[in-house]
Structures are given as C-alpha cells and as structure tokens.
N, C-alpha and C positions, 0 to 999 in steps of 0.2 A: 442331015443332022437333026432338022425337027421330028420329024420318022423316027430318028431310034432314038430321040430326048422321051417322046409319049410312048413309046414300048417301055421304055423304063419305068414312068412311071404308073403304067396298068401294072406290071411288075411286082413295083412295091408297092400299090394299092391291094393290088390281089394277097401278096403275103401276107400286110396287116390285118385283111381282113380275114383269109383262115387264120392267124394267129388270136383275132380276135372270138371268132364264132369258137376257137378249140377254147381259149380262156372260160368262156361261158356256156361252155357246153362241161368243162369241168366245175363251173361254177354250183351248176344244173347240177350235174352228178351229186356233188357233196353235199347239196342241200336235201336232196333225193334220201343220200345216202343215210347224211343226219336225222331226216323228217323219220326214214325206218328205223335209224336204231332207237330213237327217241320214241317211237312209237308202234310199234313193235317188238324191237327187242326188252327196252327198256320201260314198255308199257305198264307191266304190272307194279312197277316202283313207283311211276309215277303217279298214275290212281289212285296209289295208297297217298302220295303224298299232296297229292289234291285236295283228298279227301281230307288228310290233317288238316287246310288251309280253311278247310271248308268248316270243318267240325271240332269245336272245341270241348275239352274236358275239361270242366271248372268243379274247385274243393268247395263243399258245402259244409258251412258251421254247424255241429250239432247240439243240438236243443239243450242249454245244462240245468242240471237237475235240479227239484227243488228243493228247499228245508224248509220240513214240518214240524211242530210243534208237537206235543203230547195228545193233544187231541184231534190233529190233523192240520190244526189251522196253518194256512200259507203264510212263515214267514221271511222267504226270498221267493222270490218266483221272477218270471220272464217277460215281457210287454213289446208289442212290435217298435219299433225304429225303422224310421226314413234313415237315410244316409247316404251321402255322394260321393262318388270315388274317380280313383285318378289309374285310369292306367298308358304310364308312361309309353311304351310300345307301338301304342295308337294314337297318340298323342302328339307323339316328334318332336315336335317345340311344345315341352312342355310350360319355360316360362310364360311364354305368348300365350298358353290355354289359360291359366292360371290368371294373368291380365285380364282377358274376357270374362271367365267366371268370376272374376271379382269385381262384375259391374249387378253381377245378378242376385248373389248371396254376399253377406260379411266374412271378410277374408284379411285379418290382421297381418301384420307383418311378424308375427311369432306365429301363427299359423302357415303362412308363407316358406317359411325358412321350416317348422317342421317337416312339412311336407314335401317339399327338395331334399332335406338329410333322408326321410324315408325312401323316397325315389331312388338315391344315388346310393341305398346302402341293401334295396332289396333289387330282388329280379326281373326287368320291364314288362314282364305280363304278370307280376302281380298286383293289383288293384290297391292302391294305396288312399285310405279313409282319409277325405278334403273336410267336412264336417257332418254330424250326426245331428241327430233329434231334430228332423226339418218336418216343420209344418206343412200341409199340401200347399198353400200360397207358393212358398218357395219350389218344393218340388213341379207344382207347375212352370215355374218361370225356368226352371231349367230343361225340361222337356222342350219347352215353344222353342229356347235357344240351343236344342241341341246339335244342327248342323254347326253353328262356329263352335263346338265346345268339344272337337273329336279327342276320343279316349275318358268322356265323360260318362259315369253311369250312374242314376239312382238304382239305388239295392234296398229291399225290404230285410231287416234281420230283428234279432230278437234281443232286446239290452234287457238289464239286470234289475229289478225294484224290489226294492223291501218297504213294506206297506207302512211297517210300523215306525221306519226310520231310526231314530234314535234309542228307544227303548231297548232293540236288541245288536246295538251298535259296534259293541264289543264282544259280546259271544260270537257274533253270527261273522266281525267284519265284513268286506267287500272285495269288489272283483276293481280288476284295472287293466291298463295296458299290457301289453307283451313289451316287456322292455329287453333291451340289446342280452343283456346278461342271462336272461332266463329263457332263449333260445334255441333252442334243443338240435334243429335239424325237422323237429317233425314239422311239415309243412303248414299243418293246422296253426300252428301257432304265429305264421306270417300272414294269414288272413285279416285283410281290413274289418279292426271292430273288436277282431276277437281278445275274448276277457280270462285273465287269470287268478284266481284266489292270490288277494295279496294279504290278509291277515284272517283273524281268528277260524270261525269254523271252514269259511272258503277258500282260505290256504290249506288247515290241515287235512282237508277230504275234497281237494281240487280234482286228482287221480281220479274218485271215483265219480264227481260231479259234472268231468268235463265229456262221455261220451266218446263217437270214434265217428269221426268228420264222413259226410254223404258227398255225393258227385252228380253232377247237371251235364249232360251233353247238351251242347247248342248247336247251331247251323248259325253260321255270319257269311257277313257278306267280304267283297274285296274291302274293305275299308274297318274290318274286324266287329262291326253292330251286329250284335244276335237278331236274326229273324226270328228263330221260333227254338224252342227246348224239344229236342228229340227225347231224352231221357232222362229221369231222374232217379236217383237211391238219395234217401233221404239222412241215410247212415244210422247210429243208434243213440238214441238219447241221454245223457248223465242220467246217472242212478237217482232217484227222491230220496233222500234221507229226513229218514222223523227220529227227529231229539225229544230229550227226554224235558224240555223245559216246557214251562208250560206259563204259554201267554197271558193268562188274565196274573198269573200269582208276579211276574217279572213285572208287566207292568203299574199293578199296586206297587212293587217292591221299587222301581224306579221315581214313581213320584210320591212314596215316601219319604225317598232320600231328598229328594228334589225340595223339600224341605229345607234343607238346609243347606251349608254353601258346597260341601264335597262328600263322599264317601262310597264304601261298598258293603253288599252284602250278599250272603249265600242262604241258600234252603237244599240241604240235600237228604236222601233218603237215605238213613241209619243201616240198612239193610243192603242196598246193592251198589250205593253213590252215584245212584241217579242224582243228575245237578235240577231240578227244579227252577231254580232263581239263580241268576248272574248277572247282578246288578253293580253296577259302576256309574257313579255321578260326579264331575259332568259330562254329558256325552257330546254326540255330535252326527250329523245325520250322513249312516254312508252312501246313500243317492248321489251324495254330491260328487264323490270319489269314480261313480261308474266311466260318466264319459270327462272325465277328466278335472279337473279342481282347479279353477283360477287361484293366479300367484297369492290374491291379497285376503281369499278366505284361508288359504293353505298360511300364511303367516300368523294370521288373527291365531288360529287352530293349533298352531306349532310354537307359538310364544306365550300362549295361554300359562300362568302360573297353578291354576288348577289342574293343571295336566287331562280336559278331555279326550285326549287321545292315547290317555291311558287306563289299561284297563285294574283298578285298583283292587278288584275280586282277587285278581293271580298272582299280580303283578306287584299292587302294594305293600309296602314293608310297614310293619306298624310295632310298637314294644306293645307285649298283647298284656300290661301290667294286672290285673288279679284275675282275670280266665286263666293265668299262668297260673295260680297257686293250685289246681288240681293236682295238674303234674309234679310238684312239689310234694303235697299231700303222697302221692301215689308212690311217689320214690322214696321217701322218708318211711311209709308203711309195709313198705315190698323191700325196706332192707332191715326191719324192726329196731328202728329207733325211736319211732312211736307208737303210742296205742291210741285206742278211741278216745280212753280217758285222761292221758297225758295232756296238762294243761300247762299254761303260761300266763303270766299276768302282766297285762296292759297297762301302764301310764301315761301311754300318749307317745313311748319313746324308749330306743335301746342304747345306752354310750356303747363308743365302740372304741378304744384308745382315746384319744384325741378328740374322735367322732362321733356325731350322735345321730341316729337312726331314726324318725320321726312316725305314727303311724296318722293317716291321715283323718281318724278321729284325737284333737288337741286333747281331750282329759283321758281317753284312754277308753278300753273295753273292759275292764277290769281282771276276772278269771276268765281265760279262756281254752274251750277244748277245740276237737275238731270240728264237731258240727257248727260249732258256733262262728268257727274262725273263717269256715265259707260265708254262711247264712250273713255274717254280721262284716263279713271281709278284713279281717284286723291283721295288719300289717306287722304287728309287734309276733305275731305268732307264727308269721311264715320268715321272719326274721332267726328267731331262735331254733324254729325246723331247719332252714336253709345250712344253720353253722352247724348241726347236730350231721345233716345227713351228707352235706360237702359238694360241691362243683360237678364232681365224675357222677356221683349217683343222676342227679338233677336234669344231666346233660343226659346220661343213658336214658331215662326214662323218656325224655323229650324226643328223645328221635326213636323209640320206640313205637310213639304217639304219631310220628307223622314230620314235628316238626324239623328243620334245620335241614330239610331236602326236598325237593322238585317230585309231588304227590305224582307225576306223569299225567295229570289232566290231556284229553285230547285236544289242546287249545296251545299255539305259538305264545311264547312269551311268559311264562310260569316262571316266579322267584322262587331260588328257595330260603329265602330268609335266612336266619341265621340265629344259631345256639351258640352259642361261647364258650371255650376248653383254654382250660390254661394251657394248652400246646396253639392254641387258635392264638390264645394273645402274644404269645412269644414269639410266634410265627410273624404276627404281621404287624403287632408293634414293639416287640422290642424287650417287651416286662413281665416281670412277672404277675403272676394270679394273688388278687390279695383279698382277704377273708369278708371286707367289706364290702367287695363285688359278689361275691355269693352270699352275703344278705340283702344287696338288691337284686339279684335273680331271682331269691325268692318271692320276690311281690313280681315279677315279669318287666322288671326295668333294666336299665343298666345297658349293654349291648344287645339284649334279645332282642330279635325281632322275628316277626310270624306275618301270611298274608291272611286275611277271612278268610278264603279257602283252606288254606292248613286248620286255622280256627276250628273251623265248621265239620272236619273230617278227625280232630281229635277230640270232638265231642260226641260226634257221631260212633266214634268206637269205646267212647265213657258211656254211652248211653245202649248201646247193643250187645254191652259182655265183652267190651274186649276184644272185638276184630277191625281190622283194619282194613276197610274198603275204597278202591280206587276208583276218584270222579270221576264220571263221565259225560259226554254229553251226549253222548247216539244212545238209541234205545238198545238195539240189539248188543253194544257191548255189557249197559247196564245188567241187560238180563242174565248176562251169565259172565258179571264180573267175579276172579274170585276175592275169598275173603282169606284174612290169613290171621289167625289166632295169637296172639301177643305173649299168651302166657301171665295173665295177672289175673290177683287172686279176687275170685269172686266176691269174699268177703269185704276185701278193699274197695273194690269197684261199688258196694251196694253202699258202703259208710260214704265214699265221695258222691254219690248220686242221692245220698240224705240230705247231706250238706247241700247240694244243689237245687233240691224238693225244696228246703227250709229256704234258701234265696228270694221266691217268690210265693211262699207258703204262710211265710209267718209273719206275724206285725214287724217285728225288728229286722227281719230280710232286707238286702237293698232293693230288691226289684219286689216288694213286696207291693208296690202301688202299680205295678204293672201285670200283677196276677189273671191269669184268666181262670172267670168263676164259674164256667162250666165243669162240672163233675169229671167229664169224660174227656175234657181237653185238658186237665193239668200240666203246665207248663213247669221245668227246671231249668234251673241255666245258672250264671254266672256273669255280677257287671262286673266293669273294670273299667278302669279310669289311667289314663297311662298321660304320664309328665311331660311334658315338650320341653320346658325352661326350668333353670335353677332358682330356687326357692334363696335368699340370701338370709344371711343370721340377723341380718338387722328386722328383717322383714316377720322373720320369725318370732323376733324378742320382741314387736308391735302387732303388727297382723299383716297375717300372708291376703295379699287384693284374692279377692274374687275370681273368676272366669269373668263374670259381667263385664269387673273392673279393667279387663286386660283388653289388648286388641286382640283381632281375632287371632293372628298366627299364634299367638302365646298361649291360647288357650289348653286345657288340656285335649287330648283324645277322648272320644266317651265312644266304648266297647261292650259288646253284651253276647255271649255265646248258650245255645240252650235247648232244648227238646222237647219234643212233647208227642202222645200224651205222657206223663211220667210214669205211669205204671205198662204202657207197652209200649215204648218209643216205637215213631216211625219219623220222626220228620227232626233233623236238624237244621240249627241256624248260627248263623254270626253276622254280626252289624260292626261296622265301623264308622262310626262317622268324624270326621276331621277336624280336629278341635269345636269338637259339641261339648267340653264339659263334662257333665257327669255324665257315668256309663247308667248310671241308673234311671237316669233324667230326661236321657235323650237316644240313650241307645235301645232300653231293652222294652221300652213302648212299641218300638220299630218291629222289632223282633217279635213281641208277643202278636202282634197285628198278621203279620207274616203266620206263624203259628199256625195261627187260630185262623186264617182263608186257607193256607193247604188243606186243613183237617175240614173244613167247610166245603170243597169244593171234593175234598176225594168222598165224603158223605153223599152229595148231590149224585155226582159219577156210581158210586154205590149204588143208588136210589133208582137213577136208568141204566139199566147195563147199556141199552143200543146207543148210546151216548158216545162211544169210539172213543172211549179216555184210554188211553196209556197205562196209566198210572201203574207205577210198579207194586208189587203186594210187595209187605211186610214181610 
C-alpha cells in the first residue's frame, strides 16, 4: 500500500510540474511574443511616441508692436517680465504646489482661487501665469525651491509700457488679460501673460499689433523639466504703427488742461485729419491696467465724478453754445435770408410771447451785422437769424458740418452727440418743436450737443473751403484720407471766416486778448460759453452771480474753436474745458498756446528736414 500511495504521488508531482513548466513556458511565449510585437512590429509608433514624451512643442508669444508718435518717439513699447507659471500636468496636486510656493512668493487668496478657476477651465499642459513682474530676489528663491515646486516654471516674456503714462492714456489705451469672452480658439490667446487691446488705439489695431505666435522645441525629462531647447521660430512680430500725434504738442496740451479741474482738447490738420493732439483731462496711468489693477485703485478710477477714465476728446458731449453760431450764419446765408449787411439790433434782449430771450451782454450790442455778430458774439442776432431761417435749415447744415453723428475716428468709444429735429423731439419726448427752442439753438444751447472732436473737424472744414475730412490717428490713413466737398459757397465761407479773423483780431473781439501777434501765425476762431444752470427772473431783475460767485458744477462751460495761420489754415483746434467760465478767458488762451507750438514746432521740422517729423503737408 505504501508502494503504490508514493507512485501516486511522483504521479501528481510529475503532472504539476509539466503543467507548471507548460504554464510558464507559455508565459515565456507571450511575453516573447509581446516584447516582438512591441518592439518590432509596433516599433516605429512607438519611437515616434517616445520621442513626443521626450520632446516638447511649446507656443511662443509674439513680440507686439509698437506705437510711434509723428516723429518716431516710442510711445507704447515692450520691457522684459520675470513671471512664474503653473502647469497643472506636472504638477498633480496642484493645491499642495501652490501651498509650498506660497511660502516663497506672496500668493493672496484671490490669487489662489484665480488661479484654480484658470487651471480647471484651461488644458493641463497649458502654463497658467501664478504671478508676473518678479524681482531676481524672488525668481532666485524659486529656482533654489524648484524640486518641491513640480510643474513650476520661471518664463522670461515681454509686458506692455508706455513711458509717458497718462499723457497719452486715452488715445493710445492699454492691453489686458484674455478674458473668457474674447477667446477665440486660437491658441495664442491661452498663453500665460498674453495681452490684448482693451481700449483706444490698442483695441482698435490689436489685429495688426498682435503678430503670429513662434514655437520652442524642448527635450524634458521623465518628470516633464526642459533640459535644453532644441529649436526655435521666433514667429513674426506685431506690425509698429506711427500715429500721427505728436508727443511734445499732446503733452503741452495735457498739462494745460491740467490746469484746471477737467476737460478736452483737439489740434488736427485742416487738410487730411491728422489728430495732432487728443487730450482728455483727468487721466490716469494705463501701466497700471497691464498686469492687472487692484480692486481699490479700480474703484477710486471708476467712482471718480471727473470721469478720468473717460475720454472727453470723443466721448464728451458738451452744448458747443456760440462756436455753434457759424453753422447758423452758414445756414441762414446758404438759404438767403440774410446778407452781409442784414442787421439787428441789440438791447440786451428778445420777448418772445410770454418770454424773454436775453443776450449775454445786459445793455445790449446795439446795430448789429454779421461780422460784428461773430467778432462781438451777440446773442440777440443769432436769436433773430435762428427764427428767420427755422430748425430744418440749422439741423441740415449741422450735420453737413459734421455734427449730430460719429466722425468714424479710429478710436473705440466716439459719441455722436446730438442735433435736434422736431421729428427727434416728438420721437423721444412726446412734443412738439416750439419757435423758442430754435432761438436757442441759435446760440448752440438748448439740446445741442457736440464733442471737441466734432468741434475741431467743423472748423477744420470752415477753415479749408468747405471739405470735410476724416480724424485719424495712423499716419498712413491720414495720408490718403479722403476729403469730400460739402457744396458751400465760397463767398459764405470767406464772410464767416471774417467774422472769425475779427474774433481775435480786433479790440472788441472776444478772444481778442488771446491774439497771437506774430504776422505769420494769425489765429481765427470762435469763443463760447455754454450754460449749465437756469438763470432765474429774480436773479435777473438784481444780478445774475458770477462764475466766481457759483460752485464749481454751476459754472458755465468756457469753449473756444479756431485755426490758424488765418490766411493759409493748417492747423485746427477746439478746447473744452468744464465749467471754466468764460470761453474767452479760459478757453481760447488754451487754444491760441496750442496754435502757436504746432506752427512752432512744424517751422523747427521745416528748418531740419533729417529730423524724421511726420508731419503732414498742407
């Protein structure tokens, strides 16, 4: 029995064990078999996919362009940035890396949470900016720490400066994030860093400023760290564009304004609508705007009653009250219901039913014609033009001029003010047009409104014959903007440009204390003074306060539109400044100063040709 119990079991030892040596000898096979197809068959896929593992293709930001002034000067240009980035991918626990690198750098808890929404809303191998403008201090401290900080990377890239800051704050705007909304798909625009025009010139010529993104082949390691850059294309750089402004006359023109507590003002070329000057006060500096704006300067900025963050050149609406009496004159003589020598006489005042129409000389101007009625500004005279020539003529002319619609400036954010038609009032309030409102249209009160820019391009075509050209601010459009003929008659045009001569020509002109007495700079223009508040009869039957006497909101407007030199315009202007009072007092000093450094500084440029001025000819 023990005999055949141990037969049994060499037996079943024996069988276990070819059953075992077959199990592993097919083991042997398949692995055999796998390690061939893997390696062999399936060789060349996998090399290639090695290789991915190996070698990465990373999008390169491209350099964006600059904007140049008239005479070249830089004013946006590029500056290196440190910056640290986050890519999730490599990272794994990203809260955990985040915990550590925020023993090394300052890392708030609204930076925190941005930086998890961006994580969770882009794609794990894209690099998601932790924070920018790092000092070498800190980028050292994070180098020493970068084995606990995987998926950490300092990047060298290029942010956005403008020298001048505020000066050219609202022309030129600034660049900003990529926010959710303006993401296209193209992948450039999920790059850590990268900037897009968010307002004035940098939005409206981002397309051509932003270039076409470059590429970097690395070599990494198993744990994704670049060892070394095998390749690069650097891609192609935003286009430069040079405007046609021009930095010394903007920044006189800005801290004239600065003068006082708000306003704007234009200088543009009578000839092709080159902008020269785009000045808006208060400003505010767009540096701050590049790598992002704390909450509590963004409030300060955005609750401001001055509205620095608007641009008043385009944007502001103002009643342009006696630079309007041109267009008046012009529509009145272009439909012949007056002549040169058609007079009216001043008392200080017109009844009008019930009502009484006041000119803002108390005893009056006595006889007056046309020249006189610019020169001297008499209110009684463009009262009794306004009833003669009627609402419709006044309104055609106006927007013949330019105003009551959006000139197309190459700039975001252009009002187009507003003319008023008895179909406009019944349209949107309800009443009709009554004969009283077109005696104060005739002085530019009432519902008009106009911005400096409109200003400054219907004087620019008072002053060049009659055509009408469209601002710009690239050079290349100026140069071969066209112009478009209006159809008014040159004899008109030369009687209102008397009238404008005599303004600051003559002893009794208003801006005659603002005359410039060079020969060859002759200035004409037009002040104006426009109402804010209601004048009351009591006030009237004692005495109307002062500007002095008021606070400032109640002040009036003080406006002044004008050209020069008078006998071969090149250069227009318009000032607004925000309850300054008198337009003669405070605006068209502003103006004549303005003036007289264009004409100064395109003489100098004259004077060197290699000088690389711009400047547009006449």
């Amino acid at each position: 029995m023990s005999n055949r119990r141990d037969a049994d079991q060499r037996r079943m030892f024996t069988r276990r064990a070819l059953f075992l040596a077959g199990g592993q000898a097919a083991l042997v096979s398949a692995l055999v078999g796998r390690m061939y197809y893997l390696q062999v068959v399936e060789s060349d896929r996998y090399v290639t996919l090695a290789e991915d593992n190996r070698i990465n293709l990373r999008l390169l930001a491209p350099l964006r362009g600059r904007l140049l002034d008239s005479n070249g000067m830089e004013l946006a240009g590029n500056r290196t940035n440190y910056r640290v980035v986050l890519i999730a991918e490599q990272a794994r626990d990203v809260a955990g890396v985040l915990d550590r690198l925020a023993q090394v750098v300052d890392l708030s808890a609204a930076d925190r949470q941005r930086i998890l929404r961006e994580v969770g809303r882009r794609r794990s191998f894209v690099p998601v900016t932790v924070r920018e403008n790092l000092d070498w201090e800190t980028v050292t401290r994070i180098e020493v720490n970068a084995p606990d900080l995987p998926g950490v990377q300092i990047e060298a890239g290029q942010s956005r400066h403008y020298p001048l800051g505020p000066v050219f704050a609202h022309a030129l705007g600034y660049v900003g994030a990529v926010s959710e909304a303006e993401l296209t798909g193209d992948p450039l625009l999920e790059l850590p860093g990268f900037r897009v025009g968010k307002s004035g010139i940098e939005r409206q010529y981002d397309g051509d400023l932003r270039g076409s993104g470059g590429t970097s082949q690395v070599e990494v390691n198993a744990v994704g760290r670049v060892i070394r850059e095998l390749e690069r294309d650097e891609g192609v750089a935003g286009e430069n564009i040079a405007l046609t402004l021009d930095s010394e006359l903007q920044s006189f023109a800005m801290r004239r304004l600065s003068e006082n507590v708000s306003g704007g003002a234009v200088v543009a070329d009578v000839n092709t609508g080159g902008i020269l000057a785009l000045a808006s006060w208060p400003s505010f500096d767009p540096n701050l705007f590049v790598s992002g704006i704390d909450v509590a300067t963004w409030r300060t900025l955005s609750t401001d009653t001055l509205g620095p963050l608007t641009n008043k050149a385009i944007s502001g609406a103002y009643a342009p009250g006696s630079t309007f009496k041109m267009i008046v004159a012009l529509a009145a003589l272009d439909a012949g219901v007056i002549s040169p020598d058609t007079s009216f006489y001043c008392n200080g005042k017109l009844p009008l039913g019930d009502k009484t129409f006041f000119c803002w000389k108390r005893h009056g101007h006595g006889t007056v014609n046309l020249s006189k009625s610019l020169s001297e500004s008499c209110d009684v005279y463009y009262y009794e033009v306004a009833r003669k020539v009627g609402i419709d003529r006044i309104v055609a002319m106006a927007r013949r001029l330019g105003l009551g619609n959006r000139l197309g400036i190459d700039l975001p954010g252009e009002q187009p003010g507003l003319i008023p038609s008895k179909s406009w009032k019944l349209a949107n309030l309800g009443e009709a047009w009554q004969l009283g409102e077109t005696l104060i249209s005739g002085i530019g009160q009432g519902f008009i409104t106009a911005t400096p820019l409109q200003l400054a391009m219907m004087t620019a075509a008072i002053a060049n014959g009659g055509r009408i050209v469209r601002p710009t601010l690239r050079r290349g459009l100026a140069d071969s903007a066209p112009t478009e003929a209006i159809g008014l008659d040159p004899r008109h045009l030369a009687l209102v440009q008397e009238g404008m001569y005599a303004v600051s020509n003559t002893p009794r002109g208003t801006a005659y204390g603002s005359r410039i007495s060079e020969p060859a700079m002759t200035m004409a223009g037009k002040t104006g003074t426009s109402q804010v508040r209601r004048i009351s009869r009591a006030e009237r039957d004692t005495r109307v306060l002062t500007n002095d006497e008021l606070e400032w909101r109640q002040r009036d407007h003080a406006l002044f539109v004008g050209y020069a030199p008078a006998q071969a315009p090149r250069y227009a202007v318009s000032v607004v400044v925000e309850h300054g009072g008198s337009g003669s007092a405070t605006a068209a000093p502003i103006a004549r100063d303005l003036l007289r450094m264009a004409m100064t500084r395109e003489a100098v440029a004259e004077a060197v040709p290699d000088s690389g001025t711009g400047r547009q000819a006449g």
